[in-house]
N, C-alpha and C positions, 0 to 999 in steps of 0.2 A: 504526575508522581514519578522520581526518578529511584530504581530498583540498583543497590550495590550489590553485583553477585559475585562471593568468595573476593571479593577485593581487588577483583582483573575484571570485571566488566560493568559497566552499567546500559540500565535499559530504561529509556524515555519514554513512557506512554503519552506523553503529549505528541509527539512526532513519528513515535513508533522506530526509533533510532537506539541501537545496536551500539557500543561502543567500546572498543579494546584499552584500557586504559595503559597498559604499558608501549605500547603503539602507537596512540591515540589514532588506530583506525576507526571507523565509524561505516558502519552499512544499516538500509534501510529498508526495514520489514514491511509487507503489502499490511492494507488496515485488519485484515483478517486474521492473519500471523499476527499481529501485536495482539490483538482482542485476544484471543486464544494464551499471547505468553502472559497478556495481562491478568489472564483468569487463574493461571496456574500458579503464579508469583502471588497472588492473596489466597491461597487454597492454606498455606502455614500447617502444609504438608500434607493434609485433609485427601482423602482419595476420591476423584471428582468422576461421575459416572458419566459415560462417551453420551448417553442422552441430556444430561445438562449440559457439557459442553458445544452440545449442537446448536440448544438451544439458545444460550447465552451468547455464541458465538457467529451464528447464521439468521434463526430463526428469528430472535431480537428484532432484525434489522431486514423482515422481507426477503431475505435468501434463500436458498435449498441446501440443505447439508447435508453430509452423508459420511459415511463410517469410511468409504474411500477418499472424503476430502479431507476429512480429522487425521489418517494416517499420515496423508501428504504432507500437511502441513505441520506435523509434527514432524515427518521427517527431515523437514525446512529447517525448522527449530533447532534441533538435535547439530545436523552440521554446522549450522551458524554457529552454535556455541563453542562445540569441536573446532572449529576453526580458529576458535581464540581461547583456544585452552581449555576450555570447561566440560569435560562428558561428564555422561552418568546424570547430569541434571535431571532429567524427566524420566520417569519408570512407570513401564506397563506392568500393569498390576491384571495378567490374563482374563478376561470374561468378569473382571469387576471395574476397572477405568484404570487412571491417571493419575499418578502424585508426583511430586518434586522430593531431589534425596531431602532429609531432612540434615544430613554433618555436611553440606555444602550451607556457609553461611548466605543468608541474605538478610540486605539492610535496608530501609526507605527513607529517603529524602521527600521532601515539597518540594513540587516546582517552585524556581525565583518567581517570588511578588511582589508586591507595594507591601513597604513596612511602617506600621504605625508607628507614630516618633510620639511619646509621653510629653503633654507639655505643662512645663512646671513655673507658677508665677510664683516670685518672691512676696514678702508682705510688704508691702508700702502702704503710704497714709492712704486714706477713702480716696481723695480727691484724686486720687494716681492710679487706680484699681481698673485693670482694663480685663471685662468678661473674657471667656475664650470664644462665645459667639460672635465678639465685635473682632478678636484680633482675627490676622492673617491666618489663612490657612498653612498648614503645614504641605510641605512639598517631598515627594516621592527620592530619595538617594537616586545622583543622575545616573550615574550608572545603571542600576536597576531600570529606570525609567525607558531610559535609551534602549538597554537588553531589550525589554518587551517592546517597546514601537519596534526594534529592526525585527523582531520575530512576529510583530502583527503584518507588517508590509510582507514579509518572506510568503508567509499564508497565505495572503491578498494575492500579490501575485502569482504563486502557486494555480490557487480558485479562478481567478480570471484567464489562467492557460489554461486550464482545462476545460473551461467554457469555450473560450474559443477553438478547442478542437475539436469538441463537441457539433459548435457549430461547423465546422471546418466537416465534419466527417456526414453531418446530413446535407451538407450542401453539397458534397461528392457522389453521397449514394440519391439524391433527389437528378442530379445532373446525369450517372450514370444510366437510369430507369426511365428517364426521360426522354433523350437522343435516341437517334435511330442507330440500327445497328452499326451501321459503315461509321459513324460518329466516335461511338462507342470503341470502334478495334482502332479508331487513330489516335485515341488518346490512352487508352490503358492497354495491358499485355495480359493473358489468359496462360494459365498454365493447369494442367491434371496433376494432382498428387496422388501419391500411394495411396491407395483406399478408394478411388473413385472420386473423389469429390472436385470441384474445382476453384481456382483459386485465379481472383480478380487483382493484379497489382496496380495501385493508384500512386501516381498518373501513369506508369509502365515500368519496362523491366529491360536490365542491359543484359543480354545473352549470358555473360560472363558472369552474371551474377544468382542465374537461374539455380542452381543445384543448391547454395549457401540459403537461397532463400525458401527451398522447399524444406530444407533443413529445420531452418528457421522456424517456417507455417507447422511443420508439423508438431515440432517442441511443443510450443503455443498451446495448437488444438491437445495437446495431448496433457498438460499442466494444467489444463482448463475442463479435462473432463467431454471435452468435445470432439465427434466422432466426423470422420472424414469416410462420407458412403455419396456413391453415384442420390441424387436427387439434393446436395446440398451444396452452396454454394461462397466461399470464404473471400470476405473483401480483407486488401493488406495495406496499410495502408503506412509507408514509415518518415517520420521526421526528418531526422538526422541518421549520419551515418552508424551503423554498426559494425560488430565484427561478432562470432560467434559464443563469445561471453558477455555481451553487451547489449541490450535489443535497442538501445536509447529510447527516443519519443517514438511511440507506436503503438498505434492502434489496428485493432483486429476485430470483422464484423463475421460472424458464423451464423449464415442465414439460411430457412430450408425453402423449396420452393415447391410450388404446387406443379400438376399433373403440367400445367401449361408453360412451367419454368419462370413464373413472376414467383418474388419473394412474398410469405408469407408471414414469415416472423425471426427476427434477429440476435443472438445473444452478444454483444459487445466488452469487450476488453481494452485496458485503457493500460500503458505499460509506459511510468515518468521515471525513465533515466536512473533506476536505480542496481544494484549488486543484486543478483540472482543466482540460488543452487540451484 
């Protein structure tokens, strides 16, 4: 479903994509942030209480919500639009919930599909009469056609990157856990963050880059609800390059560790190359 708001932006719940129409900037919201503006964009002003929103929005889907991640991610929300002109969209309705202004228009589109073509047979004599179960099939407008395969291949490989980092990220921490320690300090670089915790960079860390990157870890742990305290232990793990507006490909593992310092259980973040407030 694509969402026209006030006539300067639309919002793609297929892809969860943001887009300035007189710019034609385009940025791209985490699946959470879209579920969440997808909820509020069919609310048709309806004032939505922070406990369905958790649930529609977290719980649905096996996650932990929470009143500090509904604010966050509202307040994600709020700038992205501000950024392309649009405040005032979302309104906290104090100790009752969430609604959207109701004098800011919004419009809905369908996503492009396959369009059924009517097919019409002239009268001819009997002997010329061809059923529509013998003729040819009707064929999809190429255009449209084309649109969707480049966006099922976009997906495809989307999902097949992420698998491979996936895999990419247990075969690091299976390698790291495995090697002895002298193994271990030759291929990656340890550093302590504020709070106590530490923090493992895969494969290592260039001196010069140390401080941009505690920078970095911390943001993370801290947009993620995750607490950086002596007995936990944070693998970093990045793609490509970044600068401090930009995380690119990167992954981030927040592990706690037992009395004996092996890991006992990990929460993972997965960060594809997109615009972040």
């Amino acid at each position: 479903m694509i969402y026209i708001i006030d006539d300067q932006i639309t919002y793609n719940s297929d892809d969860c994509t943001l887009s300035h129409l007189p710019t034609q900037e385009t940025l791209s919201l985490s699946i959470s942030t879209g579920r969440l503006f997808e909820q509020l964009l069919n609310s048709e002003g309806e004032i939505l209480a922070r406990d369905t929103l958790l649930t529609e929005v977290w719980d649905k889907y096996g996650l932990r919500g929470s009143n500090s991640n509904l604010n966050q991610y509202l307040s994600i929300l709020r700038r992205a639009l501000a950024a392309y002109g649009c405040e005032n969209l979302i309104i906290t309705i104090p100790k009752i919930g969430i609604r959207l202004n109701t004098d800011i228009k919004i419009e809905r589109e369908s996503s492009p599909a396959f369009v059924a073509t009517q097919v019409q047979i002239d009268e001819m004599p009997g002997e010329h009469v061809v059923s529509v179960a013998d003729s040819q099939p009707v064929l999809p407008d190429p255009v449209i056609a084309e649109h969707i395969v480049e966006k099922s291949a976009l997906n495809l490989r989307k999902v097949l990157f992420a698998l491979i980092m996936l895999m990419l990220l247990g075969s690091a921490l299976w390698y790291f856990t495995a090697r002895q320690p002298a193994d271990k300090n030759a291929s990656m670089s340890n550093i302590k963050l504020e709070g106590g915790c530490e923090a493992v960079i895969i494969p290592g860390l260039d001196v010069f880059e140390q401080k941009s990157l505690e920078k970095q870890i911390l943001e993370m742990l801290k947009e993620n609800n995750q607490s950086c305290v002596p007995g936990r232990r944070i693998y970093f793990d990045k793609n490509t390059a970044f600068t401090t507006t930009d995380y690119g490909r990167t992954i981030i593992s927040a592990c706690n560790l037992n009395s004996s310092g092996h890991i006992v259980s990990c929460d993972n973040f997965y960060y594809l190359d997109w615009r972040m407030f």
